[in-house]
N, C-alpha and C positions, 0 to 999 in steps of 0.2 A: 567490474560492474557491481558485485555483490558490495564490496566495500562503499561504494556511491548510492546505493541502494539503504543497508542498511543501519547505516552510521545516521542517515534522515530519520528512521523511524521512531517512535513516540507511544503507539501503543503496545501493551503487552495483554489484551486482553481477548476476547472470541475475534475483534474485526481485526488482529493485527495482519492479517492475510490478505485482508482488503486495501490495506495500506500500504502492504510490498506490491502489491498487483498498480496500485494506483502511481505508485513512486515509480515503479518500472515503466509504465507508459508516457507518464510525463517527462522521464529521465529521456523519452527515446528509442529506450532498449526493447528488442524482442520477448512475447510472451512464449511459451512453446506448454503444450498440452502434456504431461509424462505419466503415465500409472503409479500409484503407491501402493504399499500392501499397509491395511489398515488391520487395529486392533481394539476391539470397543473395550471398556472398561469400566468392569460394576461400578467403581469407587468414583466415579465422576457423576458431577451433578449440575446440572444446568435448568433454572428457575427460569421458566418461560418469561414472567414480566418484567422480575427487576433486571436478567439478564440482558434480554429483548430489549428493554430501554436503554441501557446502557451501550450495546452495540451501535441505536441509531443515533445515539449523541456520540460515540468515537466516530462513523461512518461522515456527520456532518462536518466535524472538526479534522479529519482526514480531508476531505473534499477541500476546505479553507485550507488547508497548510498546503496541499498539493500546487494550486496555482502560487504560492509563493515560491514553492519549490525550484518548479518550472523558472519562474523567473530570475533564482537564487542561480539554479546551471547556466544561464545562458551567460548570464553575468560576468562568473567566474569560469567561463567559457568550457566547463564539464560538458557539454553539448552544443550544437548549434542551432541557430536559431530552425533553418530547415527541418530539421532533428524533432523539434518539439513540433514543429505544424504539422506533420508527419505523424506526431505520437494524438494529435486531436487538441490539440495548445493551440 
């Protein structure tokens, strides 16, 4: 599943999170909730606007590649058709 998952992905940027979450549901596959231990760090910087904007142009172009996606698995029969109306396809 992870190899179906992310061998599709495209961003490497804040939304790239958005786009495994988005590629797993159109894939099909279950999402599951897990804890992480998190660790903030001084040397990271993130620019509210230019950042900001740039996330909701991957987030649109994520949304557009997804239903291709979708229709790329069924194709190549990585899922079924049930599979995707199921995942919200």
């Amino acid at each position: 599943m992870a190899t179906a998952v992310f061998e599709r992905c495209r961003i490497d940027g804040f939304a790239f999170d958005v786009e495994v979450l988005a590629l797993v549901r159109r894939l099909g596959y279950g999402i599951a909730e897990v804890p992480v231990a998190w660790r903030d760090s001084r040397d990271s910087r993130v620019r509210p606007v230019r950042d900001g904007l740039r996330m909701v142009c991957e987030v649109v172009a994520i949304r557009a590649r997804a239903r291709s996606v979708r229709r790329a698995a069924v194709a190549t029969r990585e899922v079924g058709p049930q599979e995707v109306e199921a995942a919200g396809g």
